[in-house]
C-alpha positions as CSV (number, residue, x, y, z in Angstrom):
1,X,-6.3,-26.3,326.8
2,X,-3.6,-23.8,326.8
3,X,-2.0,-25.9,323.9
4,X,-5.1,-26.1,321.8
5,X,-5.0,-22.7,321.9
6,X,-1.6,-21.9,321.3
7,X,-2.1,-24.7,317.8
8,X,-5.1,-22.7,316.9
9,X,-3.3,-19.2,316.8
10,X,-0.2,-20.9,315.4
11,X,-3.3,-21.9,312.5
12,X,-4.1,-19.3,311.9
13,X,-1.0,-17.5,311.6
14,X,-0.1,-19.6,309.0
15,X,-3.5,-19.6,306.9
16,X,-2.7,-15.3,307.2
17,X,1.2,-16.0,305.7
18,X,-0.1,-18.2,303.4
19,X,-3.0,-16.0,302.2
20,X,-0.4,-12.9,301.8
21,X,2.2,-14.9,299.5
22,X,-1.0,-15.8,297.3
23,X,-1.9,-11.8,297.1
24,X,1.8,-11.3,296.4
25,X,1.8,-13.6,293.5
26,X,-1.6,-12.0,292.3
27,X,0.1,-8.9,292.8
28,X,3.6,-9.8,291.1
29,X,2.0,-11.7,288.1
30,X,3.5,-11.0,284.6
31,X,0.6,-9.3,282.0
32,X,1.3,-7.4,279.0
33,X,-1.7,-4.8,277.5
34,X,-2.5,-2.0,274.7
35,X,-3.3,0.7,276.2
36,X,-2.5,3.3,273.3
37,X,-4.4,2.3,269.8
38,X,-2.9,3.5,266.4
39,X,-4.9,3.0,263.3
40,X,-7.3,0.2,263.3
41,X,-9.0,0.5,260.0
42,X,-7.2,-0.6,256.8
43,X,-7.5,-1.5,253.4
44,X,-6.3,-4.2,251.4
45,X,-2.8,-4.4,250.3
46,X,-1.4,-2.0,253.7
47,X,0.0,-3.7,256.7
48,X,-0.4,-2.8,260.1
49,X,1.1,0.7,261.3
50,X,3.0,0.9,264.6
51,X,2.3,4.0,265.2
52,X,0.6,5.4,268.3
53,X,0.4,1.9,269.6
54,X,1.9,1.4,273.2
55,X,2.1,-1.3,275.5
56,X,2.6,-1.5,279.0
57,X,2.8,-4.4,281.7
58,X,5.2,-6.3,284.1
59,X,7.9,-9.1,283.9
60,X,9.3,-10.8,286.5
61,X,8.2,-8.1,288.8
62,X,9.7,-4.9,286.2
63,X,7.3,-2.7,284.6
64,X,7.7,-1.5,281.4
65,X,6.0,1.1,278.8
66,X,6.6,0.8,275.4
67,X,6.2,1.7,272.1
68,X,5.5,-1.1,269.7
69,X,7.8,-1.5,267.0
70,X,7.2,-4.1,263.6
71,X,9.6,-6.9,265.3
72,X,6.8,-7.5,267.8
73,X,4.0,-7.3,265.4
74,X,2.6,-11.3,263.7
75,X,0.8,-9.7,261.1
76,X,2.2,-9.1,257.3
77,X,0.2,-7.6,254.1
78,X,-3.7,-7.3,254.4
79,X,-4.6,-9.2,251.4
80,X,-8.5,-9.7,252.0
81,X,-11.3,-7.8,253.4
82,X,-12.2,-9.0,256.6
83,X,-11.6,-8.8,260.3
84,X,-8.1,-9.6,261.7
85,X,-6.6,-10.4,265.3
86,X,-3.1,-8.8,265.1
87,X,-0.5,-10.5,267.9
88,X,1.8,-8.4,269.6
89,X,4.6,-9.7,271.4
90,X,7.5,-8.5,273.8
91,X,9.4,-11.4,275.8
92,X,7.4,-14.1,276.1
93,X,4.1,-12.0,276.8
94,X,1.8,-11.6,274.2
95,X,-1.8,-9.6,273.4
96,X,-3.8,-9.2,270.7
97,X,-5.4,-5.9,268.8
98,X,-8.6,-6.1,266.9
99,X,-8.1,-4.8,263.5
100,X,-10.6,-4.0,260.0
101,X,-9.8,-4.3,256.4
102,X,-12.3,-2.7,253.8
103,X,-11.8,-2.6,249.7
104,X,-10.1,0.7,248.6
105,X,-12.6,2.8,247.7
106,X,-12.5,6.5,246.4
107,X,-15.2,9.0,249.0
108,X,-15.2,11.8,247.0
109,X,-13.4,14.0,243.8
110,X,-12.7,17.5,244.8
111,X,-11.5,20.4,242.1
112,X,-8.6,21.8,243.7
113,X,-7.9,24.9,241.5
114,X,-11.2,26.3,241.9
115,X,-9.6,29.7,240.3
116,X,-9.0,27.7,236.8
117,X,-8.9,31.1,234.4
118,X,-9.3,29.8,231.1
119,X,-9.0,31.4,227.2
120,X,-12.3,31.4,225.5
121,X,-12.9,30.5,221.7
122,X,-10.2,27.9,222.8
123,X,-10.5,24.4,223.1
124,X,-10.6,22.1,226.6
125,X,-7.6,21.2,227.6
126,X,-8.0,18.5,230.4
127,X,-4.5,18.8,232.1
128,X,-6.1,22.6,233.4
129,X,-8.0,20.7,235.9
130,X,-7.0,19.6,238.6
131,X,-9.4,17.3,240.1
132,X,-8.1,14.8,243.0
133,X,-10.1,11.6,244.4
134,X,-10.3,11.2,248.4
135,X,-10.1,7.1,249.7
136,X,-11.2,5.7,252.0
137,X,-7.5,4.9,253.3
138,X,-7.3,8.4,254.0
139,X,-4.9,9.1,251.2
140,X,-5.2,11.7,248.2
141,X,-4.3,10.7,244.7
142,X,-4.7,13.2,241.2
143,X,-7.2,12.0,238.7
144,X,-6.0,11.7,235.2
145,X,-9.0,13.0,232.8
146,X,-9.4,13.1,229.5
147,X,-12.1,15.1,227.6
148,X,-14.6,11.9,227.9
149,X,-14.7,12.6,231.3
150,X,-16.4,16.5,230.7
151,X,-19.7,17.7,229.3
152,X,-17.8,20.9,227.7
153,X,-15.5,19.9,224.7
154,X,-14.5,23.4,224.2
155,X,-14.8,27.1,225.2
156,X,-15.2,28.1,221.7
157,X,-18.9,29.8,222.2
158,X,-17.6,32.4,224.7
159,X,-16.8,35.8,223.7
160,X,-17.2,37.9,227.1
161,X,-16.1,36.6,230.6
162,X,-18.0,34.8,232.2
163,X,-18.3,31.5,234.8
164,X,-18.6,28.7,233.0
165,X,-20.7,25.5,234.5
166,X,-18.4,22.5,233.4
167,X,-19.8,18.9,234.8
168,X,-16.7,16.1,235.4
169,X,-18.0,12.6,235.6
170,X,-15.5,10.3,237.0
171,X,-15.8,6.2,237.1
172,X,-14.0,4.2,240.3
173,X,-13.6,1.0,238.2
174,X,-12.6,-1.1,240.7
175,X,-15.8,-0.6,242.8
176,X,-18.1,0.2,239.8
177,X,-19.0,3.5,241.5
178,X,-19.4,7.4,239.7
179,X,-18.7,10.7,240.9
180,X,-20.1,13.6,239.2
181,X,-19.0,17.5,240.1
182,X,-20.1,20.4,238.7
183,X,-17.6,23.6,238.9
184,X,-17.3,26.8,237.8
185,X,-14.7,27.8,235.6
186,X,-13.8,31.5,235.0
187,X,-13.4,31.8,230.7
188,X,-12.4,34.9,229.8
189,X,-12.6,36.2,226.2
190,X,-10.2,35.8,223.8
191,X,-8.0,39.3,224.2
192,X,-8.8,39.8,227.9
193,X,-7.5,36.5,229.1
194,X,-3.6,37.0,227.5
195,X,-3.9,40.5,229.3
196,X,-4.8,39.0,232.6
197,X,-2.8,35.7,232.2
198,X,0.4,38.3,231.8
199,X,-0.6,40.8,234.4
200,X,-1.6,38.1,237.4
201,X,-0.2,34.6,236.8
202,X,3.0,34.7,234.7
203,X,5.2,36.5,237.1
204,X,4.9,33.5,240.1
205,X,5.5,31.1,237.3
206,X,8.9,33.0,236.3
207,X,10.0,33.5,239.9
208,X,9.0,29.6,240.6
209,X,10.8,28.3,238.0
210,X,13.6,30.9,238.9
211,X,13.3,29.4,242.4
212,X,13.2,25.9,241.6
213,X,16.8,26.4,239.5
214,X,18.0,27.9,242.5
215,X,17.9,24.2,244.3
216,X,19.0,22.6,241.5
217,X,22.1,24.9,241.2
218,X,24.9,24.0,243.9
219,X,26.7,27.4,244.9
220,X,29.8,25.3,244.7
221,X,30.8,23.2,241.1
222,X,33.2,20.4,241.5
223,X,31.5,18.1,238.4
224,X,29.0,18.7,235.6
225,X,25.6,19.8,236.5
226,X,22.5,18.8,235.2
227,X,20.8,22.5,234.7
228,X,16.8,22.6,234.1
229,X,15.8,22.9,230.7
230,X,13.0,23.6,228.7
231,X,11.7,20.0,228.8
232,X,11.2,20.4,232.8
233,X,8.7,23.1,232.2
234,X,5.4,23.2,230.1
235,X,5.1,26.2,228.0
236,X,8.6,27.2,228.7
237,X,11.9,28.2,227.0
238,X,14.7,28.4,228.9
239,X,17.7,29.1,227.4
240,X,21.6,29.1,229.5
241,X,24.5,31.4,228.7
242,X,28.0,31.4,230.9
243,X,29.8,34.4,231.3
244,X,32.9,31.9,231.0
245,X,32.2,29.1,228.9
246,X,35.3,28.1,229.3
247,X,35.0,26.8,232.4
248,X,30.8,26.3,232.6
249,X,29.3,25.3,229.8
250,X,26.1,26.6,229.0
251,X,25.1,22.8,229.1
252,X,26.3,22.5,232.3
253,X,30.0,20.8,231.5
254,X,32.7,21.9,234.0
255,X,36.5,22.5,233.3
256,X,38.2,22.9,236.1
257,X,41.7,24.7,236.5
258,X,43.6,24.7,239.8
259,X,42.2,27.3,241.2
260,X,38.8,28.5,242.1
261,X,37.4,30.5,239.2
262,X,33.8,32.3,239.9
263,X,31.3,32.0,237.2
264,X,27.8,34.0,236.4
265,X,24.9,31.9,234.6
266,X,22.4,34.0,233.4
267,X,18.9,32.5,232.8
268,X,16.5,33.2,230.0
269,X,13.1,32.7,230.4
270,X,10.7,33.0,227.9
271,X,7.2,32.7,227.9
272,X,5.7,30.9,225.0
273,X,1.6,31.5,225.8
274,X,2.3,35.6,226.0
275,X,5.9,36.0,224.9
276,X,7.5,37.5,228.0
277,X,11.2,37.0,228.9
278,X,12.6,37.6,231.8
279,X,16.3,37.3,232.8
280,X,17.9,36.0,236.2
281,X,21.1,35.3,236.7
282,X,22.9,32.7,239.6
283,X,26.6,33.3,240.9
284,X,28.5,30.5,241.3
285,X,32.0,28.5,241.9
286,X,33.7,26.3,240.1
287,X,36.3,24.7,242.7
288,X,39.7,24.8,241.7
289,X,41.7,21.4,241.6
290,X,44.9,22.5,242.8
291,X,48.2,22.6,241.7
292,X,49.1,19.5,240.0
293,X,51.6,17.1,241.5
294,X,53.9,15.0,238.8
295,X,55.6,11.8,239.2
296,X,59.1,11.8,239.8
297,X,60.8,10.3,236.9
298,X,64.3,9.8,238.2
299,X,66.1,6.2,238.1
300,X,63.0,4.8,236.2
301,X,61.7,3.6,232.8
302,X,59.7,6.3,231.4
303,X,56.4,5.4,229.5
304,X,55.2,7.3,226.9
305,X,51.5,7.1,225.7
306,X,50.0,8.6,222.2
307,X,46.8,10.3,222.0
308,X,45.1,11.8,219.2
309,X,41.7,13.4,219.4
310,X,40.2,13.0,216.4
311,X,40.3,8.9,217.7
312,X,40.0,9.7,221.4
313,X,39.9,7.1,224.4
314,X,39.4,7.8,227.8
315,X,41.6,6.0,229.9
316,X,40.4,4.5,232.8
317,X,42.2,5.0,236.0
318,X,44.4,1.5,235.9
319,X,46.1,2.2,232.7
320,X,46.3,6.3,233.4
321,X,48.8,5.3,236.3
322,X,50.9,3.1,234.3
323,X,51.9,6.2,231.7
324,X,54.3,8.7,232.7
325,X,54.0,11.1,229.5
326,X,51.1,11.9,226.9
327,X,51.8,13.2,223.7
328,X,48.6,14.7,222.8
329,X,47.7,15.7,218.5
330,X,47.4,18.0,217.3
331,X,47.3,21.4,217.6
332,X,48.3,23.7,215.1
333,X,49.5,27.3,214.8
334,X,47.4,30.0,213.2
335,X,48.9,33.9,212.7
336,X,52.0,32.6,214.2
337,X,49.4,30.9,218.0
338,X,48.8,28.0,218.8
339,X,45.3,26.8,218.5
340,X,43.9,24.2,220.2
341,X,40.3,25.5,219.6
342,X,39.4,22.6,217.8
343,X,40.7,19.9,220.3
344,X,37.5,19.0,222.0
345,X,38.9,16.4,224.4
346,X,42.5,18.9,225.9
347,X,40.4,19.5,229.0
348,X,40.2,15.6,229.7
349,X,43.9,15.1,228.9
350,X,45.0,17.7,231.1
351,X,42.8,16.6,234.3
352,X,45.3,13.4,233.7
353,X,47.7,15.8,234.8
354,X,45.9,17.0,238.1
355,X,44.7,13.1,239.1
356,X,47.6,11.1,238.0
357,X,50.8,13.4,237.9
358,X,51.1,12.5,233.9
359,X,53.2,15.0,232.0
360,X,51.0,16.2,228.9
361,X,53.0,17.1,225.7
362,X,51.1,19.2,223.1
363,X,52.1,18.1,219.8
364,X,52.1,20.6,216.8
């Protein structure tokens, strides 16, 4: 008896051990799962964003929480609308995210410079309005209008100020779908509107296109600079002067010498809708090169090179290092000077000097 009993706890003991190595398996068992979404909703042509999208889980018995990144994502371009089942991957574990992809479609056009001022007995200029379409993607995009697109054709009727009801009819092509929008634009008669363009608007456009040169403009020149010009700027003159043009070239071509050598550009702006100017100038450095180091030319073969400017070359870098000495043509001597004024190339000669040690020899 005592023996059946003693098999039956034994039973049971292992039916318990048994039972607790399955519930540590259960426990133990690898799993991966999103438990962070990103975007889910796309259109066609975008592929699926990573962003925001987390996974977590176990393997072999380590836990991990992650972000998920493109190498674990199966899915390339959406090219169609429908419903997709994106795979996501990380070490041999894999889960799946539900995703939607919809036709781009534009929501809604939205007039963005609500306080268009605009000069009456004048005609409708479309690039004033600024109208932008909202998608469905969430993005933004500007419209590009022509006078087709508005039921005004011109402001040439108004002589007072007034608001001005001006309907824009748009067409989303793609989807076959119009917009309309009515807004109100401010017209303001003929004389009035130069006096307030002048007073209210002009001076942020003379201190933003001062503002914007000011990026463009490095405090420190080591090469020619592209400086803004009037092309960049609608309605705009500029116009570049160098208080050493010597050095800074009102087109923005730098000399350099061997030392530094500050520079002031002044900037002329000039209004062409009221006739305003307005000056601003920018201080500036053009860095110096340094003193020149030549080659020695003891115990060896000198070569000589001949240059004239009227028939200029540049010489590339291989052949500058193989000549020792330039003769360079020709200046000539004026009220007992030498004048090199009309030698437009001397600068590039003598930076030979500065890169490549070569001796420069003016010829007279």
């Amino acid at each position: 008896m005592k023996r059946v009993f003693y098999f039956f706890i034994i039973a049971i003991a292992m039916f318990v051990f048994i039972g607790c190595q399955n519930d540590n398996k259960d426990l133990t068992k690898d799993y991966i799962e999103v438990y962070s979404l990103g975007k889910t909703t796309y259109v066609v042509g975008e592929s699926f964003d990573c962003k925001d999208f987390k996974i977590k889980g176990e393997l072999n018995g380590n836990k991990f929480d992650l972000e998920i990144t493109n190498d674990m994502v199966s899915s390339d371009v959406f090219s169609e609308v429908k419903n997709y089942v994106v795979t996501i991957s990380y070490r041999g574990l894999s889960t799946t995210v539900d995703v939607s992809v919809n036709k781009l479609e534009i929501t809604d056009i939205e007039f963005v410079n609500s306080d268009l001022i605009v000069c009456g007995l004048s005609e409708l200029d479309p690039n004033d309005y600024n109208l932008v379409a909202h998608y469905n993607n969430g993005q933004q995009k500007k419209l590009n209008l022509d006078k087709s697109n508005f039921d005004v054709q011109s402001y040439e009727d108004v002589y007072e100020n007034t608001q001005l009801p001006v309907t824009v009819t748009y067409t989303d092509s793609v989807n076959n779908i119009v917009f309309t929008k009515v807004i109100y634009v401010n017209v303001y008669e003929y004389d009035n509107y130069f006096e307030w363009f002048a007073e209210n608007v002009e001076p942020d456009v003379f201190n933003n296109i001062y503002n914007d040169c000011l990026q463009k403009i490095p405090d420190i020149i080591e090469d020619d600079i592209q400086l803004p010009n009037t092309n960049d700027y609608n309605r705009y003159t500029l116009i570049w002067t160098s208080s050493l043009p010597t050095v800074l070239y009102s087109s923005g071509k730098v000399d350099r010498y061997a030392i530094d050598i500050d520079v002031k550009l002044t900037l002329k702006i000039k209004s062409r809708i009221t006739d305003q100017v307005k000056d601003y100038e920018f201080n500036v450095t053009v860095k110096g090169i340094g003193e020149a180091t030549l080659k020695d030319l003891t115990n060896k073969k000198v070569v000589f090179a001949y240059l004239r400017d009227t028939t200029y070359v540049q010489l590339d870098e291989t052949n500058a290092r193989k000549i020792d000495v330039i003769n360079y043509a020709f200046a000539n001597i004026i009220n007992n000077k030498c004048d090199v004024s009309h030698m437009n190339y001397l600068n590039e000669v003598i930076k030979l000097r500065y890169k490549y040690g070569v001796r420069v020899v003016l010829s007279v």
